[in-house]
C-alpha positions, -999 to 999 in steps of 0.1 A, spaced: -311 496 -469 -344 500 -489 -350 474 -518 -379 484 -532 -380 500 -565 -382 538 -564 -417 556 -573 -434 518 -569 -458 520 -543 -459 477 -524 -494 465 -525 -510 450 -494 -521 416 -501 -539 389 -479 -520 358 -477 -537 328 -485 -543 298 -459 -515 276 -475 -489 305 -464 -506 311 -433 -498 277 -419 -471 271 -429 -455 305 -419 -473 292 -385 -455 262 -389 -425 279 -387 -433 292 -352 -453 263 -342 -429 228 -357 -393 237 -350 -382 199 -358 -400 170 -347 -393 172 -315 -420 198 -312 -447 181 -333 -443 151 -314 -451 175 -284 -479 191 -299 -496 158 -305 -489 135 -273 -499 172 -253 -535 169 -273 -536 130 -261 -531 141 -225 -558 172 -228 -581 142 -246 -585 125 -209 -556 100 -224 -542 71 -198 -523 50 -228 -502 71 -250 -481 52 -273 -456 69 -299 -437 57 -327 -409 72 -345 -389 67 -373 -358 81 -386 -358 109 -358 -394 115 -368 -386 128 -398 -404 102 -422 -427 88 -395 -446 103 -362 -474 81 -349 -492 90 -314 -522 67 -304 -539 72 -273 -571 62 -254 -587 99 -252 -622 108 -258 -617 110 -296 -630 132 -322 -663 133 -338 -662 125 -378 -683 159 -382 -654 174 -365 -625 160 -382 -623 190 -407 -628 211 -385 -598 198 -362 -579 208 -396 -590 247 -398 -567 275 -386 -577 289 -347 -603 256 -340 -601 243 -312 -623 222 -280 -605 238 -257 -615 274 -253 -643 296 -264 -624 328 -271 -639 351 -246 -615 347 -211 -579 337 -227 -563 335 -192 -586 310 -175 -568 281 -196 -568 249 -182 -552 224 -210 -521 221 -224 -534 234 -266 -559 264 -266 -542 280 -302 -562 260 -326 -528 258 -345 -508 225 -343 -531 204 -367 -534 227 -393 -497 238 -391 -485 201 -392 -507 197 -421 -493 219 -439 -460 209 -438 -464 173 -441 -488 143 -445 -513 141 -417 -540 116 -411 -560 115 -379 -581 81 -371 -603 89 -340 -635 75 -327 -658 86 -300 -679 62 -273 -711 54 -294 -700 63 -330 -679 47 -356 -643 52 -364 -633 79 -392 -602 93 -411 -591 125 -428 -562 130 -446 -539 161 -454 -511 165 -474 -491 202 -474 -524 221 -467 -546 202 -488 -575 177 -470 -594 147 -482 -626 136 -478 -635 121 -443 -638 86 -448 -648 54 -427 -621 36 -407 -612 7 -382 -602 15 -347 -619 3 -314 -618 37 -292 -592 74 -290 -572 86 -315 -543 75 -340 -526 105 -354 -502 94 -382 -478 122 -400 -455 116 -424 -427 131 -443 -422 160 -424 -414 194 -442 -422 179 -470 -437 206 -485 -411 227 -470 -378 207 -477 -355 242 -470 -364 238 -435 -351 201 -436 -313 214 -441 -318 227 -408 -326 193 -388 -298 177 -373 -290 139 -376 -316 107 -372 -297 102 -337 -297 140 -321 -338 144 -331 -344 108 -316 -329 123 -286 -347 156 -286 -383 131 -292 -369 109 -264 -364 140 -239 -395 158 -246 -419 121 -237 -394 122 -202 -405 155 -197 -443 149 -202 -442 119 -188 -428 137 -153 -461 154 -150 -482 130 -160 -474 107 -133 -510 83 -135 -509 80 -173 -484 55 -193 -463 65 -218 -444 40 -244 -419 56 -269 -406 27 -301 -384 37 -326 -399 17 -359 -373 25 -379 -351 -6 -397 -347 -19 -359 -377 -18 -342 -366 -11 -302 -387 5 -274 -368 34 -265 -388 47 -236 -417 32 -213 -432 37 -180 -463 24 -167 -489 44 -147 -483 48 -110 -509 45 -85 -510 63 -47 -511 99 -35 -497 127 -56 -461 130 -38 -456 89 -41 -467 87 -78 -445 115 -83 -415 100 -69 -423 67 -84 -422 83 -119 -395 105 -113 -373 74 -106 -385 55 -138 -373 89 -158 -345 101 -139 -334 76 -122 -330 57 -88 -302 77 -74 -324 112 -77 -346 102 -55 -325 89 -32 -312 119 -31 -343 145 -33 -366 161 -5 -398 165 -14 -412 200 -14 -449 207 -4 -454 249 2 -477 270 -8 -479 314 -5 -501 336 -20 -521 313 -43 -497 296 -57 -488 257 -46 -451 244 -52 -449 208 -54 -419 180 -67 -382 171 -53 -351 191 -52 -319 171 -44 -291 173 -24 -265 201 -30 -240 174 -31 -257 156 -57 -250 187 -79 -242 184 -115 -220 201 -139 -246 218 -162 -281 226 -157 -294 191 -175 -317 179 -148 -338 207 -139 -380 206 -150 -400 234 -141 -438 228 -145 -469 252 -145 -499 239 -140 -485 209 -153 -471 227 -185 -435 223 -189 -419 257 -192 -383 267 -197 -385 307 -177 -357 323 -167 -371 338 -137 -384 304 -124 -349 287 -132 -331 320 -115 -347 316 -84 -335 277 -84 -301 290 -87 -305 314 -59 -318 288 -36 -291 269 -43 -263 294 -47 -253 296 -8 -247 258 -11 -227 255 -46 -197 269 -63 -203 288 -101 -198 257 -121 -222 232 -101 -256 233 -108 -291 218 -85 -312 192 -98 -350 199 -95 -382 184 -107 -407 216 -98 -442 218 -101 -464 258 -96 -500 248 -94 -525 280 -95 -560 294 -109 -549 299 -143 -560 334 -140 -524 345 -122 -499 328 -149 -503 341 -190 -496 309 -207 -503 331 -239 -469 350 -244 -457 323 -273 -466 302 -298 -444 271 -287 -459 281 -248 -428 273 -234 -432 306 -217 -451 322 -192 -455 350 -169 -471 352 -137 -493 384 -125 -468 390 -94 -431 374 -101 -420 382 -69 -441 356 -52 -434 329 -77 -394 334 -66 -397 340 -37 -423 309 -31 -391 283 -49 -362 303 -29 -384 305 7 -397 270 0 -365 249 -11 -341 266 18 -365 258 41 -366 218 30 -330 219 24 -325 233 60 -347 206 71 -326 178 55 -302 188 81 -264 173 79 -276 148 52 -253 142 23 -259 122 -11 -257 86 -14 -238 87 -46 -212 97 -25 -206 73 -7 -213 52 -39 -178 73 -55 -154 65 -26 -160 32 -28 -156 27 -70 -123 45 -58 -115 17 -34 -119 -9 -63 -91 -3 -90 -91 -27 -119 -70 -52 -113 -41 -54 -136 -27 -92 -133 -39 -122 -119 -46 -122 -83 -20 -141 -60 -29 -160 -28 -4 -167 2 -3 -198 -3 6 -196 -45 37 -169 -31 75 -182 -34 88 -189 1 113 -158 10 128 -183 38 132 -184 67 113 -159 91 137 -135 111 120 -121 141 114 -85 136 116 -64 166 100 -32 150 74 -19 175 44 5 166 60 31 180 88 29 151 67 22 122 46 54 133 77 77 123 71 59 89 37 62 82 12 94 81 -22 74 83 -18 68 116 -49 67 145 -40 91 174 -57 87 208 -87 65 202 -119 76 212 -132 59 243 -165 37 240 -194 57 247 -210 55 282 -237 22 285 -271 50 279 -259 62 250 -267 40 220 -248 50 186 -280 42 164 -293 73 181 -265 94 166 -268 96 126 -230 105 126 -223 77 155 -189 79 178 -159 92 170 -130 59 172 -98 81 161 -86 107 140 -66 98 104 -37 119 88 -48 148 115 -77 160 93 -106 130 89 -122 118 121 -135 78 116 -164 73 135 -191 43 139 -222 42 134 -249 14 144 -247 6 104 -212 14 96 -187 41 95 -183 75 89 -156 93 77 -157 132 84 -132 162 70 -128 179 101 -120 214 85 -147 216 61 -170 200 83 -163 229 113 -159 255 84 -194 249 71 -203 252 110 -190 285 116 -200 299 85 -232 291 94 -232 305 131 -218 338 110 -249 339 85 -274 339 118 -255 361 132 -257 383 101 -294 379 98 -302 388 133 -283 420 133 -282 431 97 -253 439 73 -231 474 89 -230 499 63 -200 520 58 -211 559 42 -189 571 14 -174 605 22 -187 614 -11 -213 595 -30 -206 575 -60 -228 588 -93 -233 557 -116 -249 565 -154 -272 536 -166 -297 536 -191 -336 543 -185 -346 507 -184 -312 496 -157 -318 524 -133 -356 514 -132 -351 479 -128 -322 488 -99 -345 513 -82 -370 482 -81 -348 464 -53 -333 489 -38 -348 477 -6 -333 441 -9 -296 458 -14 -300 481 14 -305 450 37 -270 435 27 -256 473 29 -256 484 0 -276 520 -4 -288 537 -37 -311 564 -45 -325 581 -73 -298 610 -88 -319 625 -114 -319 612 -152 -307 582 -154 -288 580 -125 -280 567 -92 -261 581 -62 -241 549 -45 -245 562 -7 -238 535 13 -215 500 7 -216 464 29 -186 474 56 -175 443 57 -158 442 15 -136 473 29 -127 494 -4 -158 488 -30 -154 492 -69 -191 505 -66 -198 518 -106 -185 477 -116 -208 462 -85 -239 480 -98 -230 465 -137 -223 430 -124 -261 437 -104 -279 446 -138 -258 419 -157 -275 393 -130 -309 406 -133 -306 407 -171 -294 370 -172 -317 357 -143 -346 381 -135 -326 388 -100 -294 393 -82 -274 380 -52 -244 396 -66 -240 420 -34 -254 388 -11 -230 364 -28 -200 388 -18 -210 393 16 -212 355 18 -180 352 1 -164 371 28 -180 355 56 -167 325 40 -132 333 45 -139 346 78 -155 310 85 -123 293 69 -95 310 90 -118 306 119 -122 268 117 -101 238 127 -71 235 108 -62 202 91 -29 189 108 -44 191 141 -51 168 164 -85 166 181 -93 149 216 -120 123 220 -140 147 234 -133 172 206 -143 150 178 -181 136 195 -188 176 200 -184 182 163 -197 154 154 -231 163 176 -228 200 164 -227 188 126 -261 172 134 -279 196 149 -266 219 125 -287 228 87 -267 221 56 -236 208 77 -236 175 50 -217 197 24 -187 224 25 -190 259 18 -184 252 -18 -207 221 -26 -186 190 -12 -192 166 13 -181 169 44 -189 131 54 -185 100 39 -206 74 51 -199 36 44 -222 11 53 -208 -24 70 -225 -47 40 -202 -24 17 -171 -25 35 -176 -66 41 -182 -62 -2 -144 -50 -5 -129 -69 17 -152 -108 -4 -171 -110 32 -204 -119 10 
């Protein structure tokens, strides 16, 4: 609908510098969350090893980063303050970018909106201050401060209070300040970060010193101060490189899955980023090994000349895009199966850690000991046998396994020797260390399933020919981007071509799905790459089948194994790649260790 008044012709203006920052602002500050970003990412660029930030009501009266950087010259201060200044780049090659700011735009942009002050001294000089206050700047002044920077800003959208209807409470921006340190702070593995909340309580919400050793072990070391111990018990490092571009960080266990995608951080070249083609192809490493609603945790890390990535697609730079996305995928798929096949049958700690909290129920009335227990009289002999009380109870052990022969030692075998089988469907076997407890029908599913995919990827995918070719209507932009990996359906059986238009001609489908719905295959194809940047849709359903094949072709729970029977799976299961986890995500194992048992049963 056109407002403007009829035979009135708009007049062009240029905006002044007030509006310019702080419609800049708008793209730049989202909530304080992103100015506490802005500022502890120009600490780090400063050469920063100490980088302290306090916070007060969510950040919205009170942000204050110090750090130990290199400082800024007091003939620089205003400059700091102008719109498009910046240290960082000189304006002629905006893809070689090696720091974190290069915009010239967070100072200016937070001064506009709020109070700023910025304290700063440089080796050899004296300390100095400049003040702003919703686009206005003070006089630089002399100040007290023995060496870096102390950036204070106050009052947030101040000069903007509309924008503070749309914050959300003291408690939810804390949190978004809080995440955005851990996230920082993941990268930054040899500097230390210290996050206080100043507000009525003071309280140190988050600190982690800086760690020393190689890349990999400071890595780890800060990973487990931010994420926690049982991550990277459960990770594999990843070291690969292809192309250019070097992955780095840990990837966990497909058992130690989580319910929403809350603990995956991708880096490039140290920048966090949230891109949906780098978190796609995490999904599709990952999506052989876990149902729909699990999800991996990953801390990544894509270290290249800065020349392939464009850092510059938005203000926030959350995003980038790399010259050639197909070796960025294909570098996190190629690179995490391969460590995930290396991890071999191995399972997650935690769970191990869950069966046992299930073995402990809260006690509900004081214990009793023999000896406090009424007398129930005199004993009468009881001439039940085992052979009767078997006909009462399921968990019964059938033919124990013999002891191995004198060479073989069980600490040689991860999954030990097989002692009996339980309720016809979990094999109990020990281990130089404990016991292990192993599904036998998801373990020999996974097996077969396995056996079925090499077998798959040795002698392709058959492809049935339809009698008469399919004709599916798309727009320009989906038949492109189908054409575009044509190649990767064909391999799974799948053939399109080109039909003229906006069409494609469906030729061939994967023999193995029978009767194909191929007009709703190729929409659930586009909706995939839309969503994720690519698609296993036609992959996941071949898998799917070859999943159902593996299921009816496995052993059966209810049936009872030999001696024999049980060692060979065990000794398949580790010599076979992801064996420690079921075609869907769960365990196949359960591993207790002795000093954990002895725990349940007061043997301390």
């Amino acid at each position: 609908m056109n407002t403007h008044t009829p035979n009135i012709r708009p007049v062009i203006r240029q905006l002044g510098d007030a509006a310019i920052n702080r419609i800049a602002a708008g793209e730049v500050v989202e909530r304080p969350a992103s100015a506490v970003k802005e500022l502890v990412e120009n600490a780090i660029d400063a050469g920063a090893k100490r980088i302290s930030v306090d916070i007060a009501d969510g950040g919205k009266t009170l942000i204050r980063v110090t750090d130990d950087g290199c400082g800024i010259a007091a003939e620089d201060l205003p400059l700091a303050l102008s719109r498009h200044a910046t240290s960082k780049i000189d304006g002629s090659d905006l893809l070689n970018i090696h720091t974190f700011g290069f915009r010239g735009e967070a100072l200016p942009s937070l001064g506009a909106v709020g109070r700023l002050t910025i304290t700063s001294r440089v080796p050899g000089a004296d300390a100095a201050e400049i003040s702003v206050a919703g686009g206005t700047a003070s006089a630089v002044k002399p100040a007290a401060l023995n060496a870096g920077t102390v950036i204070t800003l106050r009052d947030l959208f101040f000069a903007t209070p509309a924008r503070l209807k749309f914050l959300r409470t003291d408690r939810a921006e804390a949190q978004a300040i809080t995440d955005v340190i851990k996230r920082l702070a993941m990268a930054e593995p040899y500097v230390r970060f210290e996050l206080r909340d100043v507000s009525n309580d003071p309280r140190t919400v988050f600190k982690v010193e800086a760690q020393t050793g190689d890349v990999m072990d400071a890595l780890k070391g800060r990973l487990r101060d931010t994420l926690g111990q049982d991550f990277t018990d459960n990770a594999i490092p990843i070291d690969t490189e292809r192309d250019g571009l070097h992955l780095t960080g840990y990837a966990a266990l497909p058992t130690y899955s989580r319910g929403a995608a809350v603990t995956q951080f991708l880096y490039v070249n140290g920048r966090p980023v949230k891109d949906k083609l780098l978190t796609g192809a995490l999904r599709a490493a990952y999506f052989d090994f876990l149902s729909r609603d699990r999800h991996p945790a990953a801390a990544l890390f894509i270290d290249c000349d800065p020349q392939l990535v464009d850092v510059n697609v938005h203000p926030a730079k959350s995003e980038v895009r790399f010259r050639d996305p197909g070796t960025a995928r294909g570098l996190i798929v190629s690179g995490l199966r391969h460590a995930l096949a290396n991890a071999g049958h191995r399972a997650s700690t935690t769970v191990a850690g869950a069966t046992l909290g299930a073995m402990r129920p809260e006690p509900t009335e004081p214990r009793v000991y023999q000896m406090d227990r009424p007398s129930l009289g005199p004993r009468v002999p009881i001439e039940t046998g085992f052979a009767e009380m078997a006909q009462d109870y399921s968990a019964q052990v059938v033919e124990p396994a013999p002891m191995p022969e004198p060479e073989t030692d069980p600490s040689d075998l991860p999954l030990g020797v097989a002692r009996g089988q339980v309720h016809e469907n979990y094999i109990v076997a020990q281990t130089a260390t404990g016991m292990v407890i192993v599904d036998q029908h998801a373990a020999h599913e996974r097996l077969v399933y396995e056996k079925l995919k090499t077998q798959m990827a040795e002698n392709g995918v058959a492809a049935q020919a339809l009698l008469i070719p399919e004709i599916v209507s798309l727009s320009t932009g989906d038949c492109a981007r189908l054409l575009e990996i044509a190649d990767d359906l064909a391999r799974f059986g799948l053939g399109i071509e080109a039909f003229g238009g906006d069409a494609v001609a469906v030729r061939e489908t994967p023999a193995i799905l029978g009767e194909v719905d191929a007009k709703a295959m190729i929409h659930d194809i586009l909706d995939e790459l839309a969503d994720l940047g690519s698609s296993q849709s036609v992959q996941a359903k071949v898998e799917a089948i070859l999943s159902r094949v593996a299921c009816h072709g496995s052993i059966r729970s209810g049936r009872r194994m030999r001696a024999e029977e049980m060692n060979a799976l065990l000794r398949e299961m580790e010599a076979t790649p992801h064996s420690g986890q079921c075609n869907h995500g769960r365990p196949t194992y359960v591993e207790l260790k002795l000093a954990d048992i002895e725990r349940l049963f007061g043997r301390t």
